[in-house]
C-alpha positions as a printed NumPy array, in Angstrom:
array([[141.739, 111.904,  46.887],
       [144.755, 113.315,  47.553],
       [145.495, 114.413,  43.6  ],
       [141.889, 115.73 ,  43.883],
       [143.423, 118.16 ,  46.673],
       [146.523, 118.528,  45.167],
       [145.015, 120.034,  42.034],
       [142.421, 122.361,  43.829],
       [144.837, 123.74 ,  46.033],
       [147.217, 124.287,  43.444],
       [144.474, 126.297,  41.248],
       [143.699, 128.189,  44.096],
       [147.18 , 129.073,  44.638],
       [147.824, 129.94 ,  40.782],
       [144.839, 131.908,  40.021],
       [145.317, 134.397,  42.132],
       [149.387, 134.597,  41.166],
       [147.932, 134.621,  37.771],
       [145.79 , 137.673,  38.679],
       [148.777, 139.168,  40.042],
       [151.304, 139.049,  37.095],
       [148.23 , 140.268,  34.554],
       [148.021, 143.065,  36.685],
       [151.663, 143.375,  37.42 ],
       [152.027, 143.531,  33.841],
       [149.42 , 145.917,  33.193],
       [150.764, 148.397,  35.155],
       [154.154, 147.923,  33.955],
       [153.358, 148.861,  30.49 ],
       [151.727, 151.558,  32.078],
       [154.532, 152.964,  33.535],
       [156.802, 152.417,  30.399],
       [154.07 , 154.29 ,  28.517],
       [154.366, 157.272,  31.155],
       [158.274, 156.927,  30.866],
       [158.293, 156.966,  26.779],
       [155.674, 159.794,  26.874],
       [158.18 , 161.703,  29.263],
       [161.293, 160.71 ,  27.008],
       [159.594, 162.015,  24.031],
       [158.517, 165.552,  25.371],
       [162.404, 165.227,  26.671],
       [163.487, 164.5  ,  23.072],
       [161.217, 167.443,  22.099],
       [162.839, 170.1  ,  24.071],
       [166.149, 169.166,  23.375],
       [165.609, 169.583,  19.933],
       [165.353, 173.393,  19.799],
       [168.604, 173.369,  21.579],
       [170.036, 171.146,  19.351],
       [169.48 , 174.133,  16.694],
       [170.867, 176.692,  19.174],
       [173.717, 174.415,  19.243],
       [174.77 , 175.273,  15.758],
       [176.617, 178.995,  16.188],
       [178.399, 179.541,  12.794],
       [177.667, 178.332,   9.301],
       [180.507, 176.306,   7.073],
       [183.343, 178.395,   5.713],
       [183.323, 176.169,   2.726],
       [180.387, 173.91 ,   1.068],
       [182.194, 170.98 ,   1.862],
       [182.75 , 171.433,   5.433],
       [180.304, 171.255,   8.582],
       [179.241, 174.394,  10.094],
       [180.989, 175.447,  13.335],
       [178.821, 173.277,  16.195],
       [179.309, 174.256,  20.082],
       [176.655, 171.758,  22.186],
       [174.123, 173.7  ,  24.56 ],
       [174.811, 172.466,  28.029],
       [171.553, 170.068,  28.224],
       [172.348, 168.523,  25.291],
       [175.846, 167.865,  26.089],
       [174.454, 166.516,  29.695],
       [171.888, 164.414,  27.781],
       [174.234, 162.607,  25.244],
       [176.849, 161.923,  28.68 ],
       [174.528, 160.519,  30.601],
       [173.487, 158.089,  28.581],
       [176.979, 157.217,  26.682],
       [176.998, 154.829,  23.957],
       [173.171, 154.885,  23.599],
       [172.368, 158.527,  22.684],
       [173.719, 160.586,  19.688],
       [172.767, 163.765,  17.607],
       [172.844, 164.115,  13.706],
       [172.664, 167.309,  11.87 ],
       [171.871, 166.986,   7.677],
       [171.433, 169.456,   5.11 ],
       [167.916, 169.556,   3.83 ],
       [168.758, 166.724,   0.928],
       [170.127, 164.223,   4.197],
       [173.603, 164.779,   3.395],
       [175.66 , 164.243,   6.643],
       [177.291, 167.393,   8.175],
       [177.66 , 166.373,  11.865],
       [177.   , 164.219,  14.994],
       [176.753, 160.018,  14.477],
       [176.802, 158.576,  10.774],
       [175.09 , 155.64 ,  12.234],
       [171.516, 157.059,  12.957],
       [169.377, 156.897,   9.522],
       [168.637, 160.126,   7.844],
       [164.656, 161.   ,   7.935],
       [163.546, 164.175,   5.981],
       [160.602, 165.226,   7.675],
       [157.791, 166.871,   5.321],
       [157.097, 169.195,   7.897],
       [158.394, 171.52 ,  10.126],
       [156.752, 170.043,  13.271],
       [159.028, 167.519,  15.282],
       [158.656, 164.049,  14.503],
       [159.332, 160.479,  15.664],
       [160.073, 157.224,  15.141],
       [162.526, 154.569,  16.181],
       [164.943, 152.698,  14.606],
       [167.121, 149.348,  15.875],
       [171.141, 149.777,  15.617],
       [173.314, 145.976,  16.776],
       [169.779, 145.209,  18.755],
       [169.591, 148.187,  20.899],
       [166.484, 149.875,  19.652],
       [166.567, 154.053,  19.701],
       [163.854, 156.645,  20.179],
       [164.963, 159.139,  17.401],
       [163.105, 162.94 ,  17.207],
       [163.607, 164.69 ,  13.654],
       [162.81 , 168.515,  12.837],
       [163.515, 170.754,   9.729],
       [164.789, 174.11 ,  11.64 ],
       [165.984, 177.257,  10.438],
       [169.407, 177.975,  11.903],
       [172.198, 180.395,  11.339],
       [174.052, 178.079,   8.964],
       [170.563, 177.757,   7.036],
       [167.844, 175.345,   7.341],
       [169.129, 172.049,   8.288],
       [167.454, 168.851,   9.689],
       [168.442, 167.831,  13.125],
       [167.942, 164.426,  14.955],
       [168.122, 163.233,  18.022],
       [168.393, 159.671,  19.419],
       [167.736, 158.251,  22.793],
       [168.55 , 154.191,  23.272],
       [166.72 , 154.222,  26.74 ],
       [163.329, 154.119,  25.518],
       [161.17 , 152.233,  27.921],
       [158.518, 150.676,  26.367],
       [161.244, 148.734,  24.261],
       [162.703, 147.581,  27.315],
       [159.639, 147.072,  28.95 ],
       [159.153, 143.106,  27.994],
       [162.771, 142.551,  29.746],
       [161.822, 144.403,  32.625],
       [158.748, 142.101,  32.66 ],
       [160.444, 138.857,  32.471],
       [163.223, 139.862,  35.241],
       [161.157, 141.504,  37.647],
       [157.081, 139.892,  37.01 ],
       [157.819, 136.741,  35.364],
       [160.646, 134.731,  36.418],
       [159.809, 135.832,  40.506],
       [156.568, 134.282,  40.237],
       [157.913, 131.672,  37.778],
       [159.863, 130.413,  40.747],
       [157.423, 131.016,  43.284],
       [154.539, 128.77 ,  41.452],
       [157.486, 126.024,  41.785],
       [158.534, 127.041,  45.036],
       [154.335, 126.34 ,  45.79 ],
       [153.637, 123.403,  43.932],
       [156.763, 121.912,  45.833],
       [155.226, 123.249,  49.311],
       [151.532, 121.873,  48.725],
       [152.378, 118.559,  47.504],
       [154.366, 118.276,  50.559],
       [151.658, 119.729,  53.107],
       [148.887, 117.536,  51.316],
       [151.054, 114.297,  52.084],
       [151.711, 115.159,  55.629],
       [147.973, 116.534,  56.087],
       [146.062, 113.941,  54.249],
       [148.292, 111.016,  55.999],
       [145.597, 110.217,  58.623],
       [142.823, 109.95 ,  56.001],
       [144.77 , 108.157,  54.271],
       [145.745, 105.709,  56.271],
       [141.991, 105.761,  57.814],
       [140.541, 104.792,  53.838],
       [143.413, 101.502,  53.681],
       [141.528, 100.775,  56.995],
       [138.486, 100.788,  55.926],
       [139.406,  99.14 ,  53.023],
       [141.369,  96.328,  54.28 ],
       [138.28 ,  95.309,  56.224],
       [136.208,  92.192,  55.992],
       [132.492,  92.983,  54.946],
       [131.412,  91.631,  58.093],
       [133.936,  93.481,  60.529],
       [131.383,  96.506,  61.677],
       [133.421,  97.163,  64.641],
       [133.841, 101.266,  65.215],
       [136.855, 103.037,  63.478],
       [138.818, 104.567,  67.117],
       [138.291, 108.44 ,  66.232],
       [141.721, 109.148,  68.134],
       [143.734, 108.528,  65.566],
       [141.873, 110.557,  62.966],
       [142.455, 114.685,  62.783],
       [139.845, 116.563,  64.699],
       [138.282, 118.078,  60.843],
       [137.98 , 113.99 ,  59.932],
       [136.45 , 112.772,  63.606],
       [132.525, 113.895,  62.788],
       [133.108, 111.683,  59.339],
       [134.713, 108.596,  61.842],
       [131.258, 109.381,  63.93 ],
       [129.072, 109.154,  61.595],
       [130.528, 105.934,  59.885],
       [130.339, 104.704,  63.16 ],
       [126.828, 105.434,  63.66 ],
       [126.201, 103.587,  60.224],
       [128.351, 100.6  ,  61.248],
       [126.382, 100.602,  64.032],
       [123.375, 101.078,  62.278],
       [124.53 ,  98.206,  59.336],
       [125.064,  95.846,  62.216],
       [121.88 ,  96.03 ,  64.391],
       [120.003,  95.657,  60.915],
       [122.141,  92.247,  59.91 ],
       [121.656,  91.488,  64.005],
       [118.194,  91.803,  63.452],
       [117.627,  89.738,  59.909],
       [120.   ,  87.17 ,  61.557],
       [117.46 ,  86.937,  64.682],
       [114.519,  86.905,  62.086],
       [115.948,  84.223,  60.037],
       [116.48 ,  82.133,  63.085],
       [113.125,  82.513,  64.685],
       [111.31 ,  82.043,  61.341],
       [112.923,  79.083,  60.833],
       [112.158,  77.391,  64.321],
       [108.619,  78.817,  63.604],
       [107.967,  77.246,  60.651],
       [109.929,  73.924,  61.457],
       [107.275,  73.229,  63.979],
       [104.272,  73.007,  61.743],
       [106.582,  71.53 ,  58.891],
       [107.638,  68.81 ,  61.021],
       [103.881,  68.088,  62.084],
       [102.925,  67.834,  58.501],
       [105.379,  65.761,  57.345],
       [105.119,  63.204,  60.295],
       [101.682,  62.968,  59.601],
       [102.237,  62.597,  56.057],
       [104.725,  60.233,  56.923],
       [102.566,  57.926,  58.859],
       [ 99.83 ,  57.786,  56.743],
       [101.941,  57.082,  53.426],
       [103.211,  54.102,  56.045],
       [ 99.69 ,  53.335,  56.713],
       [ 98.908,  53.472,  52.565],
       [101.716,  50.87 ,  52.343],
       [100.771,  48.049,  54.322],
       [ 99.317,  45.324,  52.828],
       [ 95.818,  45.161,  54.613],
       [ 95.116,  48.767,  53.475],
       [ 95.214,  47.885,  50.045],
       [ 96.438,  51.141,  48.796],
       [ 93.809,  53.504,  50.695],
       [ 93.967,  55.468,  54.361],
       [ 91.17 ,  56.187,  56.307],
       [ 91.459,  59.488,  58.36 ],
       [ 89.234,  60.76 ,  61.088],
       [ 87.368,  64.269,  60.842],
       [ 89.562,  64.907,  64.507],
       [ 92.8  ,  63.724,  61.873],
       [ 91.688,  66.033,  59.328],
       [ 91.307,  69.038,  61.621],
       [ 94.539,  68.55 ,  62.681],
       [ 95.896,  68.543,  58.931],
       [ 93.637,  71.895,  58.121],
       [ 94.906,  73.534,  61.481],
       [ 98.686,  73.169,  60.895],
       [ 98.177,  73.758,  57.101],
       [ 96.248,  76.969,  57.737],
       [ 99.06 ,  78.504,  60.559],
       [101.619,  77.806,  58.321],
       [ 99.824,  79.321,  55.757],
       [ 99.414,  82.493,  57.706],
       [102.587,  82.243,  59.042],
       [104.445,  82.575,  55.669],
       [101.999,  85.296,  54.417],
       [103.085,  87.35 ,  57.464],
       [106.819,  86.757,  57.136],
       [105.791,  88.141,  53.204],
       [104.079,  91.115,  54.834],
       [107.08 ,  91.97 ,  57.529],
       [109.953,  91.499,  54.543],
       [107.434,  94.038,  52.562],
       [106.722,  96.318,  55.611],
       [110.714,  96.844,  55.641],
       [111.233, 100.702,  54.835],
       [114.272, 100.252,  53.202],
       [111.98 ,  98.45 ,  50.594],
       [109.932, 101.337,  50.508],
       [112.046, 104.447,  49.575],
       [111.09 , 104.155,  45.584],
       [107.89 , 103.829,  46.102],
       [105.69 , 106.902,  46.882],
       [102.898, 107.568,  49.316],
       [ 99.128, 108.242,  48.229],
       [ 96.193, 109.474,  49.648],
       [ 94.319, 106.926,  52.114],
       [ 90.671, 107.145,  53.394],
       [ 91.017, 105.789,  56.202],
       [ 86.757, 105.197,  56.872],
       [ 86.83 , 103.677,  53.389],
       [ 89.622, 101.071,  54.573],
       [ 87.607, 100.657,  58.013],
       [ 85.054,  99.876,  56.331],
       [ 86.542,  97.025,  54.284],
       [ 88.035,  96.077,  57.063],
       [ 85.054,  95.023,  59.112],
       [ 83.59 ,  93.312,  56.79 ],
       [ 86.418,  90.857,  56.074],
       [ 86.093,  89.817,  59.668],
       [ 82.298,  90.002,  60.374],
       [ 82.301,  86.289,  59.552],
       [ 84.585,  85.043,  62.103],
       [ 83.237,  87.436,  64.768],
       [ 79.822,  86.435,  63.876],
       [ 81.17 ,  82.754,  64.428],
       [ 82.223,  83.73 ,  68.11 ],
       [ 78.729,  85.496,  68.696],
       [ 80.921,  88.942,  68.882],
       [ 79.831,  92.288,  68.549],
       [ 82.057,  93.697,  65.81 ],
       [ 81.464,  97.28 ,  65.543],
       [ 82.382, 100.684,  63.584],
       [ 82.811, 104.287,  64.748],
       [ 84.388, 105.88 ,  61.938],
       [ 84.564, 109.598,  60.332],
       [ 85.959, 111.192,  57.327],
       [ 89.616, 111.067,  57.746],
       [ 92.73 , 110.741,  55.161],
       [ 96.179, 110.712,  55.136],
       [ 99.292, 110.15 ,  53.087],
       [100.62 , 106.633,  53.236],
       [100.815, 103.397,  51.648],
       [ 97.439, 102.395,  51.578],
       [ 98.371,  98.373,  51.655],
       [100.457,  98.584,  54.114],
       [ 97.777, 100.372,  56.489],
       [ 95.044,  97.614,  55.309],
       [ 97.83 ,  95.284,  56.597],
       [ 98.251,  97.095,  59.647],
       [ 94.597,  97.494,  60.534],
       [ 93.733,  93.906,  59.427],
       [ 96.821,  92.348,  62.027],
       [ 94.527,  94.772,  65.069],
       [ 91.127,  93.519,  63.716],
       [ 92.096,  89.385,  63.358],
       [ 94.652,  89.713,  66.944],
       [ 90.793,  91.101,  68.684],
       [ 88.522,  88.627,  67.406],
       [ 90.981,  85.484,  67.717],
       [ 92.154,  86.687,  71.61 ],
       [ 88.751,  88.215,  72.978],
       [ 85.926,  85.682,  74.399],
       [ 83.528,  84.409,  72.7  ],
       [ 80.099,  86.875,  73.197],
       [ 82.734,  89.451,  73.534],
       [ 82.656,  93.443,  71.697],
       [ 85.195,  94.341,  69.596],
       [ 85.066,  98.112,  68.101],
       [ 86.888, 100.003,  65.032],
       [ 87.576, 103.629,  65.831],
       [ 89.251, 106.392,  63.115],
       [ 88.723, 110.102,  62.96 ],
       [ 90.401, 113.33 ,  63.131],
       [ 91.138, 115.512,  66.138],
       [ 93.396, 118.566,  66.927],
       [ 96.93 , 118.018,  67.813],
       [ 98.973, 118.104,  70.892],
       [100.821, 121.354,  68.961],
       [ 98.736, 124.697,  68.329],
       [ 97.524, 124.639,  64.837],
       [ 97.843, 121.462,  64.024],
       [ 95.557, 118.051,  63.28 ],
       [ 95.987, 114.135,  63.315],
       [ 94.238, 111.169,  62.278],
       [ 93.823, 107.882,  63.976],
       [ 93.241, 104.709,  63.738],
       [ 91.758, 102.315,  66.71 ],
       [ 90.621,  99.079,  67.748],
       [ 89.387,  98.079,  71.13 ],
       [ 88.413,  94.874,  72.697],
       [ 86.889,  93.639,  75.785],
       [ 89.234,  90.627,  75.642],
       [ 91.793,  89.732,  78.541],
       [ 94.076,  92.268,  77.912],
       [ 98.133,  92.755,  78.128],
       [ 99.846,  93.633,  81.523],
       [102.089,  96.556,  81.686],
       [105.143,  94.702,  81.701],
       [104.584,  92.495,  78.622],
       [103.188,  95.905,  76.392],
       [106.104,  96.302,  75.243],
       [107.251,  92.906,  74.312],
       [104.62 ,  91.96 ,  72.469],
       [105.591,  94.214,  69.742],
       [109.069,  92.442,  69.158],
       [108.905,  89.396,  66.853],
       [107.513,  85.974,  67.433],
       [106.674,  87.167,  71.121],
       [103.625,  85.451,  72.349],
       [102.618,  86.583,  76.518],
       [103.107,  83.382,  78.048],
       [ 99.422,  81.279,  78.649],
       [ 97.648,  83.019,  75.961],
       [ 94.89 ,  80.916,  74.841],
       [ 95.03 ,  79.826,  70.957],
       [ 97.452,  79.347,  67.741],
       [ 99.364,  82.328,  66.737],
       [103.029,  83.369,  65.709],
       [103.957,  86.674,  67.515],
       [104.102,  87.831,  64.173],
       [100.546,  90.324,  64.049],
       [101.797,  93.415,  66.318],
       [105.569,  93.149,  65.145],
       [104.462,  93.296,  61.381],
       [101.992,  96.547,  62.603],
       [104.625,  98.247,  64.6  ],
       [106.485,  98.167,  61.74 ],
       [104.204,  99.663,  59.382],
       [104.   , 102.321,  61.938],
       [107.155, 103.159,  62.129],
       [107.458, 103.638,  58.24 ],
       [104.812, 105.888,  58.683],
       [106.803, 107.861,  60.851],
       [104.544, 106.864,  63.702],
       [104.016, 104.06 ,  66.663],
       [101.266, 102.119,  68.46 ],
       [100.142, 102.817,  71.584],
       [ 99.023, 100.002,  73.511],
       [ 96.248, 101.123,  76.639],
       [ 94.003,  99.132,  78.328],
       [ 90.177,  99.222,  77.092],
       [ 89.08 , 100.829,  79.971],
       [ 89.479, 100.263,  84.643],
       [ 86.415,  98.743,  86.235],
       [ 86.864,  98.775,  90.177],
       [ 90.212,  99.7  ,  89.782],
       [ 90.817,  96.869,  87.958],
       [ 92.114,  97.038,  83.687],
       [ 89.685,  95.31 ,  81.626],
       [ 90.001,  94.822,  77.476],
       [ 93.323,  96.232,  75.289],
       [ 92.875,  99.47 ,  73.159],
       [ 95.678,  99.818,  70.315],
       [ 95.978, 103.361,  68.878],
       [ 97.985, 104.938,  65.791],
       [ 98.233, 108.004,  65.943],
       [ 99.405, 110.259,  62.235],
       [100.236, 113.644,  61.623],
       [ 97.168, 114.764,  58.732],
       [ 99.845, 116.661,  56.669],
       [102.201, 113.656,  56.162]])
């Protein structure tokens, strides 16, 4: 993490100083261009006075005409002692004044030329001209060691360079030591986290953290939190599902038990007579802990985390109605109920087994709970939303039975909760496993009574209630 930082901060920090010495540079050379350009239209009007400078021509061939320096020229070569000089040749280069050591050119023409030349590493900006003078046409040269733009890469290094040489060390120096000192905290909040048992979910104290790192601290929190009420919960689950299921286990195998016992002794000769009341018995506790294990299978399934890969479809929700009723016409018909259907054209996007779950749990809680002779009705459709523009679909099953008071509504949707004196075998497990497919559907039951006769609640009406578009 904290390398990660290092090496984005100092990228951020060098581009830009990169950027600057390009540009630095650039306009450098620039301005040694402009300088040479100056120094060469310098070099070219000296070199007219250069001629003037030559008053008299040589008494004899072998001596050098009489030379007085104009006054520019003279100011020209003292300024800039030791790295300026003048030489005047006859037309064939043969040296007649000024410094031996600048290289004889012959120009072709009579237009002023240039060209440099290097003498013991200083290199000189040199102009040459063929002029007619009073001591006859002679070629005169100039030299100038100050040229810029051969001095320009020293300048460069000294003043663009080595300054931001030393301030990209001076920087790296600085961040590495302000990313320590800043990344401390988070540091010291990741060996936390990391030191930490997989069961320790306890909250990470946000005071110690730097304000930028607290909304991270909260929202671990909130997934500790989160992490925790989930293993809570599948703890609780475990633990109720086993003293569930060790009931009706423990029935079975007693009976089983005593009638292996019964097999054994001697007068039964190997065979056990039962009793249809017996058998009942066996079929009873065989067949709740039959549907007690296929609805611990449907609640593990109904879990959304198990759902995330898998994606929703379109449902018809009549169609599934439908189906629905017909499964449990038998048993209602058993019970001389009225099991009826008021259903329209209405779909929605969900997982179609996990509503048939759903609706089945409503259909098999009416039928077992409500009297016999009793009515029992199937509802879905489609109706406008509480929000302008909008529609929802629904899903509903009334009964006529004995109802749920107020204060237990709510309970009854929490796992293996059964309201205490209800008539019959069950596991608490039918509205649980249905509010949970609700809630994966981004929805919940509502739990109403059927209807109020004489101001009294008769019957229990459970409604789910989803948005069309999901």
């Amino acid at each position: 993490m904290k390398s990660g930082l290092q090496q984005r901060l100092l990228l951020l920090l060098l581009a830009p100083l990169g950027l600057f010495v390009v540009v630095s540079v650039y306009f450098d050379y620039q301005a040694a261009g402009d300088a040479a350009l100056q120094q060469d239209q310098q070099l070219r009007r000296l070199a007219p006075l250069l001629a003037d400078s030559v008053v008299a021509p040589a008494r004899a061939p072998d001596e050098s005409p009489a030379i007085l320096l104009a006054p520019p020229v003279e100011e020209f070569i003292k300024e800039r002692t030791g790295f300026a000089g003048y030489r005047i040749s006859d037309t064939n280069g043969r040296f007649l004044a000024g410094e031996r050591w600048i290289d004889v050119v012959v120009p072709s023409t009579r237009e002023p030329e240039f060209h440099s030349m290097e003498v013991n590493g200083a290199t000189y900006r040199v102009v040459v001209q063929r002029v007619r003078t009073v001591a006859g046409e002679l070629i005169l040269q100039l030299a100038d060691g100050s040229d810029a733009r051969q001095h320009w890469l020293r300048s460069v290094f000294f003043k663009v360079l080595l300054p931001n040489l030393l301030l990209v060390l001076a920087a790296a120096f600085a961040v590495n030591w302000a990313v320590t000192r800043a990344l401390r905290p988070l540091l010291t909040l990741k060996d936390a986290v990391e030191r930490r048992s997989p069961r320790d979910l306890s909250a990470i104290d946000p005071r110690n953290t730097p304000a930028e790192v607290q909304p991270l601290v909260a929202s671990l929190n909130r997934l500790f939190a989160l992490v925790n009420d989930q293993a809570e919960g599948q703890r609780r689950f475990v633990a109720d599902a086993a003293h569930q299921l060790r009931t009706p286990l423990a029935g079975l195998q007693a009976q089983v038990e005593a009638w292996a016992q019964a097999a054994g002794a001697p007068s039964a000769r190997g065979q056990v007579l039962l009793s249809a009341e017996k058998v009942m018995r066996l079929r009873s506790a065989t067949r709740r802990t039959s549907q007690l294990a296929n609805q611990l299978l449907a609640l593990s399934r109904a879990d959304a985390s198990n759902l995330s890969g898998q994606p929703a479809q379109r449902v018809d929700l009549k169609d599934l109605c439908e189906s629905m009723l017909a499964l449990h016409l038998d048993a209602a018909s058993a019970k001389g109920m009225d099991l009826g259907l008021e259903a329209s054209f209405a779909q929605v996007s969900g997982h179609e087994w996990l509503l048939r779950e759903l609706l089945g749990n409503l259909v098999d809680n009416a039928v077992k709970y409500t009297a016999p002779g009793g009515t029992v009705t199937v509802r879905c459709g489609s109706e406008p939303a509480a929000s302008a523009g909008g529609a929802q679909v629904f899903l509903e099953v009334e009964d006529n039975g004995p109802g749920i008071a107020p204060p237990e509504r709510a309970r009854v949707l929490e796992r293996f909760y059964r309201v205490p004196g209800t008539v019959g075998e069950g596991n608490g497990l039918g509205l649980a496993i249905a509010d949970e497919i609700a809630r994966v559907h981004g929805a919940q039951l509502v739990l109403t009574p059927a209807g109020v006769r004489d101001g009294v609640a008769w019957g229990l009406r459970v409604r789910l209630t989803l948005d069309a578009s999901i």
